[in-house]
mmCIF file of the N, C-alpha and C atoms, coordinates in Angstrom:
data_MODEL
# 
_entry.id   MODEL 
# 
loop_
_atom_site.group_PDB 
_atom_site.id 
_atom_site.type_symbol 
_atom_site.label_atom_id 
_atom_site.label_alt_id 
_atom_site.label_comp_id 
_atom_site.label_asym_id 
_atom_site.label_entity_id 
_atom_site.label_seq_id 
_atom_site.pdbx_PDB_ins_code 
_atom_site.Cartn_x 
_atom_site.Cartn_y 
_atom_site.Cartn_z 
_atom_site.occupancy 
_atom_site.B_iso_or_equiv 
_atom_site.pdbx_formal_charge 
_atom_site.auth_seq_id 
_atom_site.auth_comp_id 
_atom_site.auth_asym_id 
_atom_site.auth_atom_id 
_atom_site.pdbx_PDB_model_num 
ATOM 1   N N  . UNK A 1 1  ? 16.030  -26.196 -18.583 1.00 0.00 ? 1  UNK A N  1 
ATOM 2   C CA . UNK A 1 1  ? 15.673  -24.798 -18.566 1.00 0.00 ? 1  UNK A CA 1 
ATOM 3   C C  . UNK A 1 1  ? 14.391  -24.631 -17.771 1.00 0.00 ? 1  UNK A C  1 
ATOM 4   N N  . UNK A 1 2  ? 13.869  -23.883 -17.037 1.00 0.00 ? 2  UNK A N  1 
ATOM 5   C CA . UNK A 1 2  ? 12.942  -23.395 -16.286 1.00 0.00 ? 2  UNK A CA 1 
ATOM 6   C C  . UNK A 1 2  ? 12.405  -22.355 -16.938 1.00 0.00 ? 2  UNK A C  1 
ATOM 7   N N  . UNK A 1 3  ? 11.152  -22.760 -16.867 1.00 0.00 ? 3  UNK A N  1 
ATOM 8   C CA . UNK A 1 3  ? 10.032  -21.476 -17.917 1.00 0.00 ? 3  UNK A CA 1 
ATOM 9   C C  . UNK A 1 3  ? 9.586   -20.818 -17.025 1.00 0.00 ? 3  UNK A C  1 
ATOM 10  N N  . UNK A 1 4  ? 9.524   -19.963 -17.528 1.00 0.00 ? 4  UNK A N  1 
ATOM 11  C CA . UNK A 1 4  ? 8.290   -18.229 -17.439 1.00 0.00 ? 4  UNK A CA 1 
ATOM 12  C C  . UNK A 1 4  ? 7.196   -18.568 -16.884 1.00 0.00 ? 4  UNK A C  1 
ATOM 13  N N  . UNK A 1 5  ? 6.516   -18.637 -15.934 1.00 0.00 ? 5  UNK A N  1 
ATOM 14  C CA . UNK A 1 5  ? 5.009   -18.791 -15.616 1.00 0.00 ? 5  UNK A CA 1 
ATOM 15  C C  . UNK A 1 5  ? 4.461   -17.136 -15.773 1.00 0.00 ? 5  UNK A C  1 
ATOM 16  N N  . UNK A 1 6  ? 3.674   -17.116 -16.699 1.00 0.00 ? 6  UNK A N  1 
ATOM 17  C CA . UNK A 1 6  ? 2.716   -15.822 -17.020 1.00 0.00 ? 6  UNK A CA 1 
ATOM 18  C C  . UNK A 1 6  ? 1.253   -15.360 -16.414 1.00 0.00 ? 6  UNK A C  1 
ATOM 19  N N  . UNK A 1 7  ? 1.166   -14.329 -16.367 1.00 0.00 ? 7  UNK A N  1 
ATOM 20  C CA . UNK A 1 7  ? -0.439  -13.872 -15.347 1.00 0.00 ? 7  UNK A CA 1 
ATOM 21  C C  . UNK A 1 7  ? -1.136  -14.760 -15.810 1.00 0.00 ? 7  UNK A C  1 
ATOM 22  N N  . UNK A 1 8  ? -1.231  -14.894 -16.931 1.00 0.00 ? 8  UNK A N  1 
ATOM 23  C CA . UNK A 1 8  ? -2.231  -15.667 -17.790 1.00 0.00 ? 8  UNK A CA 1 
ATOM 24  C C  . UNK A 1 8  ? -2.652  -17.257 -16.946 1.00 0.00 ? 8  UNK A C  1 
ATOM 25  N N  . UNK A 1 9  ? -1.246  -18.054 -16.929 1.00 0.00 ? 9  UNK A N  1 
ATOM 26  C CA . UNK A 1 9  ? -1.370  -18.962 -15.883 1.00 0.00 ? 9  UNK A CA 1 
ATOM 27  C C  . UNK A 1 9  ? -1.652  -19.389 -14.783 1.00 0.00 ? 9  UNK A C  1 
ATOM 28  N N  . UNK A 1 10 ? -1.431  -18.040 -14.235 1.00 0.00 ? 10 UNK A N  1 
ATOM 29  C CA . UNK A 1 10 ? -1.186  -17.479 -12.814 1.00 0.00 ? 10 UNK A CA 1 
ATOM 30  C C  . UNK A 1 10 ? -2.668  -17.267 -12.447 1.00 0.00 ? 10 UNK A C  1 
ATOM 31  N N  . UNK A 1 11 ? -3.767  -16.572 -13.216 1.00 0.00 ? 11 UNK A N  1 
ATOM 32  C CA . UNK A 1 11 ? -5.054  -16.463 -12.955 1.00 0.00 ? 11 UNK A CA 1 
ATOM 33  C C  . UNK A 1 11 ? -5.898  -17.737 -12.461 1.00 0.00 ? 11 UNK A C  1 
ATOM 34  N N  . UNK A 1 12 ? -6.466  -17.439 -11.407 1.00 0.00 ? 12 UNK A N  1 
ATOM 35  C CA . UNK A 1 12 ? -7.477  -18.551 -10.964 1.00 0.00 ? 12 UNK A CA 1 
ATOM 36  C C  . UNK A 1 12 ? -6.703  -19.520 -9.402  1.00 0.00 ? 12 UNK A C  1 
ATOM 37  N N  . UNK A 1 13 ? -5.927  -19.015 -9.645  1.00 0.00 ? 13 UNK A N  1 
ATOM 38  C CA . UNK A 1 13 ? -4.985  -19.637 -8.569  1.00 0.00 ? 13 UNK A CA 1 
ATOM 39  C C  . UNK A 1 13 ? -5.340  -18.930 -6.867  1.00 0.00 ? 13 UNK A C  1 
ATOM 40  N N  . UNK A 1 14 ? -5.140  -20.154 -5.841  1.00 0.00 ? 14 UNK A N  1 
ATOM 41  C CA . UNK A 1 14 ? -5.510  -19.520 -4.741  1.00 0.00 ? 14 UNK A CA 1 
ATOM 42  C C  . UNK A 1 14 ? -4.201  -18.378 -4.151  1.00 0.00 ? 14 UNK A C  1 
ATOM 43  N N  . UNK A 1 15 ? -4.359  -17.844 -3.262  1.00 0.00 ? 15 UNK A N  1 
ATOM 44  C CA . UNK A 1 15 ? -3.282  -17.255 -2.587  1.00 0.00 ? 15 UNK A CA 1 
ATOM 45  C C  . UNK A 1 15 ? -2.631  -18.108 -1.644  1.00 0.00 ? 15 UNK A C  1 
ATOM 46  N N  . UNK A 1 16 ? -2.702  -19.326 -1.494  1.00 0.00 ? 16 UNK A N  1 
ATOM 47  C CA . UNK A 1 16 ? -2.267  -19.928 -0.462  1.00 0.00 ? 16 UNK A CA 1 
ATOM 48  C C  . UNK A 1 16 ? -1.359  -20.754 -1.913  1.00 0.00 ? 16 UNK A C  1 
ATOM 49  N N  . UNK A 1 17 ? -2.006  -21.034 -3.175  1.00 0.00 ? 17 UNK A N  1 
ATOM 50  C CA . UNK A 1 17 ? -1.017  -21.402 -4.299  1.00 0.00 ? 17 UNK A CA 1 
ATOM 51  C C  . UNK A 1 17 ? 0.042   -20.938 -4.379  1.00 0.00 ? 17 UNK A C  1 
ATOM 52  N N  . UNK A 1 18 ? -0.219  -19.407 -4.842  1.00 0.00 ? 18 UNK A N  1 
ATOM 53  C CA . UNK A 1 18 ? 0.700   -18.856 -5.062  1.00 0.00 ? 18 UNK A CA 1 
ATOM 54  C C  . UNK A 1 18 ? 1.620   -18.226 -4.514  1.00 0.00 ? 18 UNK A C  1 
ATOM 55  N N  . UNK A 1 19 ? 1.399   -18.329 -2.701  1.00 0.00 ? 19 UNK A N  1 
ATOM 56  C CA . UNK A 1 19 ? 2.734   -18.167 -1.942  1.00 0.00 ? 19 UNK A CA 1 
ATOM 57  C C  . UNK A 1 19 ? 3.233   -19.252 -1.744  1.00 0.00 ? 19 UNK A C  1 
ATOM 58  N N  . UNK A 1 20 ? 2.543   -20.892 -1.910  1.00 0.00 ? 20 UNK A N  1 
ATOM 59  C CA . UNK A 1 20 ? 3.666   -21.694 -2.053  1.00 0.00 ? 20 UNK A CA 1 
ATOM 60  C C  . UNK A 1 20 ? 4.629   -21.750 -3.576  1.00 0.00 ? 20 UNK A C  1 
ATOM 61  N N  . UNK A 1 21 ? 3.961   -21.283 -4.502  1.00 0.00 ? 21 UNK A N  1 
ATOM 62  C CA . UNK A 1 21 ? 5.264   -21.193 -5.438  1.00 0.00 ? 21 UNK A CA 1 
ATOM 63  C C  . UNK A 1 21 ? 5.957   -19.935 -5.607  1.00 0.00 ? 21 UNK A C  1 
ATOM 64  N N  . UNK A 1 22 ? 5.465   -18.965 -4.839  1.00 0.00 ? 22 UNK A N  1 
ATOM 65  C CA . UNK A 1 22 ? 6.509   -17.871 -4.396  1.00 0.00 ? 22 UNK A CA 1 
ATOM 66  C C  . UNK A 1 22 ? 7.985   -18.466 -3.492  1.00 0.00 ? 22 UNK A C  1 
ATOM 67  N N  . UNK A 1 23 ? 7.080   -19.300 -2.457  1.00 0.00 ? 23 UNK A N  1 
ATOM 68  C CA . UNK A 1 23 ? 8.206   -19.910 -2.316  1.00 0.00 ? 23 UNK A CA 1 
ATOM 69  C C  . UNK A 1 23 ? 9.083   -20.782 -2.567  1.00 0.00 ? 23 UNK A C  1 
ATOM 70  N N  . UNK A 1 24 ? 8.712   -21.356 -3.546  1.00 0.00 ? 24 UNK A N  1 
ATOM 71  C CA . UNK A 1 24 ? 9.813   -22.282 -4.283  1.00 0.00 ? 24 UNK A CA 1 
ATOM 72  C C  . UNK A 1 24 ? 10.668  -22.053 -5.492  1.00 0.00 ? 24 UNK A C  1 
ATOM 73  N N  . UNK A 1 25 ? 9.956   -20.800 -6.029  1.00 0.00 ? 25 UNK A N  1 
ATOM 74  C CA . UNK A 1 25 ? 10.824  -19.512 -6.750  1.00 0.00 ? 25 UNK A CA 1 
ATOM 75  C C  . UNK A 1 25 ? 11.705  -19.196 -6.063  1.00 0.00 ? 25 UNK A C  1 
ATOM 76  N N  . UNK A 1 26 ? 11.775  -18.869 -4.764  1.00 0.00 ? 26 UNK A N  1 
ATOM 77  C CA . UNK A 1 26 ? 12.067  -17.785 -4.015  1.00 0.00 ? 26 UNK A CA 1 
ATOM 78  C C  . UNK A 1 26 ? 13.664  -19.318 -4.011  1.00 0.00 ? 26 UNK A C  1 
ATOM 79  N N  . UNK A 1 27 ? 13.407  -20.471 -3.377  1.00 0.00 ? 27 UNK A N  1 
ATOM 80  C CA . UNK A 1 27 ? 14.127  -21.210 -3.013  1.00 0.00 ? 27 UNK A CA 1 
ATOM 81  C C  . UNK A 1 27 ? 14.983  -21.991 -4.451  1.00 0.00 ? 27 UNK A C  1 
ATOM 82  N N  . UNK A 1 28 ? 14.319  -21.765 -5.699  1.00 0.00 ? 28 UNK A N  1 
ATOM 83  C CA . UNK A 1 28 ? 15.333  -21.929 -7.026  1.00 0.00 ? 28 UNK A CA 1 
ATOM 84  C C  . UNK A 1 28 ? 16.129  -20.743 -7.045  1.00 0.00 ? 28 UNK A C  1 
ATOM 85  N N  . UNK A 1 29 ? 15.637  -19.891 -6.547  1.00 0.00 ? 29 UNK A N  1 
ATOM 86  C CA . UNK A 1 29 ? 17.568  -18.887 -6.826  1.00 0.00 ? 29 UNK A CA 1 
ATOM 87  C C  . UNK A 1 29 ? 18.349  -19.132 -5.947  1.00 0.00 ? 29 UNK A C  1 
ATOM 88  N N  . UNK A 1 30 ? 18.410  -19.937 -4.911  1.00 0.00 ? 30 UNK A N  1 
ATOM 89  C CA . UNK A 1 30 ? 19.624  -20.483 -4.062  1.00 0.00 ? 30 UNK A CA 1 
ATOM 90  C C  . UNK A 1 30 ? 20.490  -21.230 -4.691  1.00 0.00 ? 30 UNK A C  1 
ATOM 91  N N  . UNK A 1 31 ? 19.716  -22.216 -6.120  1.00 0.00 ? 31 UNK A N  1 
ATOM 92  C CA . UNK A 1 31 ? 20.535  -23.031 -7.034  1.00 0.00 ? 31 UNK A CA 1 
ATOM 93  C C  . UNK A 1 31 ? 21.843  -22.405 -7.489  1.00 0.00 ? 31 UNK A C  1 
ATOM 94  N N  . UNK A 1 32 ? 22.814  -23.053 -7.021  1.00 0.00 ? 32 UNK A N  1 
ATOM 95  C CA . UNK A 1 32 ? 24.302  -22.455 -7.375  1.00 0.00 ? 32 UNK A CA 1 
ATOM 96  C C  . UNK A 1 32 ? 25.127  -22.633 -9.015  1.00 0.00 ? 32 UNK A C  1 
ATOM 97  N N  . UNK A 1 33 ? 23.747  -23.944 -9.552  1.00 0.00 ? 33 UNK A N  1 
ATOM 98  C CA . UNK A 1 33 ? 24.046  -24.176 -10.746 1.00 0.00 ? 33 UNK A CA 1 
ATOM 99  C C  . UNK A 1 33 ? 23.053  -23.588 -12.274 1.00 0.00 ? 33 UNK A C  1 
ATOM 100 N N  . UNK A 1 34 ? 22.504  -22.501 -11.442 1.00 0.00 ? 34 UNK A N  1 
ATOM 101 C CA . UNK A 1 34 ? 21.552  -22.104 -12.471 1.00 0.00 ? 34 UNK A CA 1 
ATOM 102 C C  . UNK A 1 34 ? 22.308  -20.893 -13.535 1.00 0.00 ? 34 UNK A C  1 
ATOM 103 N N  . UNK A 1 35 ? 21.875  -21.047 -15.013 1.00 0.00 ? 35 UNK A N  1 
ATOM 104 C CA . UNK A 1 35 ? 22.672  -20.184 -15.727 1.00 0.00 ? 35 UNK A CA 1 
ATOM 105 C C  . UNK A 1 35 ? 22.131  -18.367 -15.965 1.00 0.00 ? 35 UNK A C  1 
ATOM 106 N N  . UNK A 1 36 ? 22.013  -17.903 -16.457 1.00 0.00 ? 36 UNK A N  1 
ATOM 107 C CA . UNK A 1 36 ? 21.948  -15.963 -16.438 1.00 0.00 ? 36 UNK A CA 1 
ATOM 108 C C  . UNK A 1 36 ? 20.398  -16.534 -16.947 1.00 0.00 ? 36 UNK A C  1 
ATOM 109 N N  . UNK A 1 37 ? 19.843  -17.397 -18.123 1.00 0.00 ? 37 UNK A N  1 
ATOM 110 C CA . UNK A 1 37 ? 18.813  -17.098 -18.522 1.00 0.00 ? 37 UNK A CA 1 
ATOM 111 C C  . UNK A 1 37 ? 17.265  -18.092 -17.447 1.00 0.00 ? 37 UNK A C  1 
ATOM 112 N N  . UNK A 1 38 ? 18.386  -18.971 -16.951 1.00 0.00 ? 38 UNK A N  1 
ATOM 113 C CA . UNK A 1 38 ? 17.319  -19.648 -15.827 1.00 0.00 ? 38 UNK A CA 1 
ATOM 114 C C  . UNK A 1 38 ? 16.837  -18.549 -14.900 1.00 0.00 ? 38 UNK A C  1 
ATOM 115 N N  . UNK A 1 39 ? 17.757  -17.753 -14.280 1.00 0.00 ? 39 UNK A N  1 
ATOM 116 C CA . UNK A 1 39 ? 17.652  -16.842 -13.311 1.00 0.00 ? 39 UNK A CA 1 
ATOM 117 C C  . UNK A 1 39 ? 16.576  -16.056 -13.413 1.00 0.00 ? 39 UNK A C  1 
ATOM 118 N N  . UNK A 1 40 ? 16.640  -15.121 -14.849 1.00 0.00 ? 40 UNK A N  1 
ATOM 119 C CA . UNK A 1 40 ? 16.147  -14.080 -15.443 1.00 0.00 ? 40 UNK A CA 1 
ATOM 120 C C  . UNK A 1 40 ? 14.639  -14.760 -15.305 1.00 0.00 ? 40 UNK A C  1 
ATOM 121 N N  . UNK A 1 41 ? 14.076  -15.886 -15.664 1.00 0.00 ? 41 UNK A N  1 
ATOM 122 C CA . UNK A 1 41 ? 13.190  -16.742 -15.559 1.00 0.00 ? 41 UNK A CA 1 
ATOM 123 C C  . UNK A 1 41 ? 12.158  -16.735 -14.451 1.00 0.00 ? 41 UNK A C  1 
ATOM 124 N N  . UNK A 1 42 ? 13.403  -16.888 -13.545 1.00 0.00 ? 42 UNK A N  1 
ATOM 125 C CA . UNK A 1 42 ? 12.764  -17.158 -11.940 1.00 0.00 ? 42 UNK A CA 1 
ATOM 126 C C  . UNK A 1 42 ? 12.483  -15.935 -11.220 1.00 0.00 ? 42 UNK A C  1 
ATOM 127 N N  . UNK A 1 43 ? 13.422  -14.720 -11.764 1.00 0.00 ? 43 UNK A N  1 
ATOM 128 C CA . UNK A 1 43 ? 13.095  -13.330 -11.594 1.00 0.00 ? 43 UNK A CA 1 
ATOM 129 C C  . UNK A 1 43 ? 11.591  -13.029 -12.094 1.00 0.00 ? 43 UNK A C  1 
ATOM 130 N N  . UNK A 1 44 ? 11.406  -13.400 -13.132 1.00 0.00 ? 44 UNK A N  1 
ATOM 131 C CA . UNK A 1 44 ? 10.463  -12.555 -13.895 1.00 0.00 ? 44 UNK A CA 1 
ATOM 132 C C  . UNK A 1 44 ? 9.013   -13.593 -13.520 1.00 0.00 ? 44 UNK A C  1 
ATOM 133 N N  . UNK A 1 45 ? 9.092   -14.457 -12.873 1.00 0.00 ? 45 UNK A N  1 
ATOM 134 C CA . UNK A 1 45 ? 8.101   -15.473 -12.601 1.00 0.00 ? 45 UNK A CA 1 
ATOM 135 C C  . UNK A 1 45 ? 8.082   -14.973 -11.460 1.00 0.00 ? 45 UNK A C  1 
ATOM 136 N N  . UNK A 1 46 ? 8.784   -14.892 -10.413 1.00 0.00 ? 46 UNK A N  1 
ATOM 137 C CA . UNK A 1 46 ? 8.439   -14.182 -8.951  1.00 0.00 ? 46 UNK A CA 1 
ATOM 138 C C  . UNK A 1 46 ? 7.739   -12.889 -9.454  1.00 0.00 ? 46 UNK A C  1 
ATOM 139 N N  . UNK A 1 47 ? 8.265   -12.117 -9.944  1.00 0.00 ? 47 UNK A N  1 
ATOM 140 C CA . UNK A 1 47 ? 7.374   -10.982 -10.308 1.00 0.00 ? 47 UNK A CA 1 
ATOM 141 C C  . UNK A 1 47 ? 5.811   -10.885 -10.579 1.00 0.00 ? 47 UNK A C  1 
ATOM 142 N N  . UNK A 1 48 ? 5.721   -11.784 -11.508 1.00 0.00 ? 48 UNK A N  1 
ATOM 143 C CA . UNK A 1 48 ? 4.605   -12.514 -12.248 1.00 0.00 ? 48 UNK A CA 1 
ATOM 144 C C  . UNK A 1 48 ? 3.410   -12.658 -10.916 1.00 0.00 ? 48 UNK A C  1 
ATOM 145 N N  . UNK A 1 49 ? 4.253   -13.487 -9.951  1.00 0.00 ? 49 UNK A N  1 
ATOM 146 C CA . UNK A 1 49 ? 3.751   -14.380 -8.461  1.00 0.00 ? 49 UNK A CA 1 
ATOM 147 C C  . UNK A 1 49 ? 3.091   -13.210 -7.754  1.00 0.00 ? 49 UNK A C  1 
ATOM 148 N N  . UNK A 1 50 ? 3.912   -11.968 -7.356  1.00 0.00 ? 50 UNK A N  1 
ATOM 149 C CA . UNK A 1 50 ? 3.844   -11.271 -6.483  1.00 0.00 ? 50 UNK A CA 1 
ATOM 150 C C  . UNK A 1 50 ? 2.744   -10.329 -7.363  1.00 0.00 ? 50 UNK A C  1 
ATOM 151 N N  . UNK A 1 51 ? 2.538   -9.973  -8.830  1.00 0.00 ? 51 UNK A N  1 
ATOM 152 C CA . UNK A 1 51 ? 1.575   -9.291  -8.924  1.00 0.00 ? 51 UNK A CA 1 
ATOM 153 C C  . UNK A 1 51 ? -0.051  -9.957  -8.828  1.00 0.00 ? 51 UNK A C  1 
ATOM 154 N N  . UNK A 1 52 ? 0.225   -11.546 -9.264  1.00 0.00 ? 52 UNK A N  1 
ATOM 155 C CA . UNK A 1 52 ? -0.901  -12.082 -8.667  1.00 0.00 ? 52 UNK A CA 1 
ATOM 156 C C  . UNK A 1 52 ? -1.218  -12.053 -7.258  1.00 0.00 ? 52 UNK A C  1 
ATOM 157 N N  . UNK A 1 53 ? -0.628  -12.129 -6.633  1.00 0.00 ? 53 UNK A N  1 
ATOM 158 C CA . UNK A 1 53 ? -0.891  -11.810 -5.293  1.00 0.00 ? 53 UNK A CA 1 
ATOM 159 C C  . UNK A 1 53 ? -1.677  -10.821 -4.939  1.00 0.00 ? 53 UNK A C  1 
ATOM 160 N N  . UNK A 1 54 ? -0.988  -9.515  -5.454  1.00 0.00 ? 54 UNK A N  1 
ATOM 161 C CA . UNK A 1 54 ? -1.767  -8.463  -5.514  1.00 0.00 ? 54 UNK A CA 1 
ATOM 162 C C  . UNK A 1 54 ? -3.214  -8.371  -5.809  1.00 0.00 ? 54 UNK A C  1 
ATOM 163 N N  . UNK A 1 55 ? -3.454  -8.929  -7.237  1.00 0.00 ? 55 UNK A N  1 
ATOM 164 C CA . UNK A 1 55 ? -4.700  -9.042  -7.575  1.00 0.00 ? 55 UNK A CA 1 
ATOM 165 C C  . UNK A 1 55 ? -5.301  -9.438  -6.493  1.00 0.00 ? 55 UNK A C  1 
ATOM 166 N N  . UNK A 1 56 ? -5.193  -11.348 -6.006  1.00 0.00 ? 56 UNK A N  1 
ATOM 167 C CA . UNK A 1 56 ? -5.703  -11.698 -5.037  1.00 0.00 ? 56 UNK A CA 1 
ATOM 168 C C  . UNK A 1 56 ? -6.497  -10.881 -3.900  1.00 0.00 ? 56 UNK A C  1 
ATOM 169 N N  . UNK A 1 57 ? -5.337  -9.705  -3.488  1.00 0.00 ? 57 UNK A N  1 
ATOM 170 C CA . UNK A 1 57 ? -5.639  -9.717  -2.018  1.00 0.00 ? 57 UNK A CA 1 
ATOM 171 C C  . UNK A 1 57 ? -6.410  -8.470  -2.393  1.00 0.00 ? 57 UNK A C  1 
ATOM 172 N N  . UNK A 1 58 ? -6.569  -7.973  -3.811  1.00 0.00 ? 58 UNK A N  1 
ATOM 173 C CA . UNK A 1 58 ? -7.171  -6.317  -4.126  1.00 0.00 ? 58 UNK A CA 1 
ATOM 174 C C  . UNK A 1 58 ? -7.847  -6.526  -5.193  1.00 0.00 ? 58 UNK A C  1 
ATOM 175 N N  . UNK A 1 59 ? -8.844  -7.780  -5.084  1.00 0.00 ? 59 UNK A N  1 
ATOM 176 C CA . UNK A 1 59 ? -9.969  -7.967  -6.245  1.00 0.00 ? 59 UNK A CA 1 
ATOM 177 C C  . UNK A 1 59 ? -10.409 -6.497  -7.326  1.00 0.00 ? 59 UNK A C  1 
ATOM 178 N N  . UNK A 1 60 ? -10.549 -5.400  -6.416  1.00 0.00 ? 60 UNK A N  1 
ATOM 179 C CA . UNK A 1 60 ? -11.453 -4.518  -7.039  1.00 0.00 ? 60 UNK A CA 1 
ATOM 180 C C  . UNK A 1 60 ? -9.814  -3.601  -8.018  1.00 0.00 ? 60 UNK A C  1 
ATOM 181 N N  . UNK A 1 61 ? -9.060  -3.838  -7.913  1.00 0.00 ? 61 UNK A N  1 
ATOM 182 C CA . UNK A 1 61 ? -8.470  -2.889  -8.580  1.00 0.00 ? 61 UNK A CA 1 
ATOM 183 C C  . UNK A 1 61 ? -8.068  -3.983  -10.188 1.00 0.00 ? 61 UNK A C  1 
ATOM 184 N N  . UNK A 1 62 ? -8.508  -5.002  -10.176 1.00 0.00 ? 62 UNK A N  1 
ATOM 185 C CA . UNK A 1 62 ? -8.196  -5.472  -11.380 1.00 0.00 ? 62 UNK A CA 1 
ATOM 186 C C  . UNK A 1 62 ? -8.511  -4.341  -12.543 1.00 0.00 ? 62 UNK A C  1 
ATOM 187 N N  . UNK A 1 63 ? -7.751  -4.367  -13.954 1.00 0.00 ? 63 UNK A N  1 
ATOM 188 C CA . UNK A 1 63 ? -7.938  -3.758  -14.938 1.00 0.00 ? 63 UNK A CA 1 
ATOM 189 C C  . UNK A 1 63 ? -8.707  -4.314  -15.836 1.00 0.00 ? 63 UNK A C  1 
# 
């Protein structure tokens, strides 16, 4: 099973980190053998990725 990576984790990380595991998120949903809840996983962890990103690149709008 493939876990959830959360902001929580996700904090402190460079941007050059976290577009390489954007991209290797990005490259586990090509897996032809992954099941509905792996997916949902890798969905919600790209998500996760891309709002850190955000932070990254827009320090001042953190909450």
């Amino acid at each position: 099973m493939i876990a959830l990576i959360t902001m929580h984790e996700l904090q402190g990380l460079t941007a050059q980190q976290l577009g390489e595991l954007h991209q290797f998120f990005t490259w586990l949903l090509t897996e032809p053998t992954l099941d509905e809840a792996e997916r949902r996983h890798i969905l919600a962890t790209l998500e996760n990725i891309e709002r850190a990103i955000g932070q990254t690149t827009w320090p001042s709008c953190r909450r």
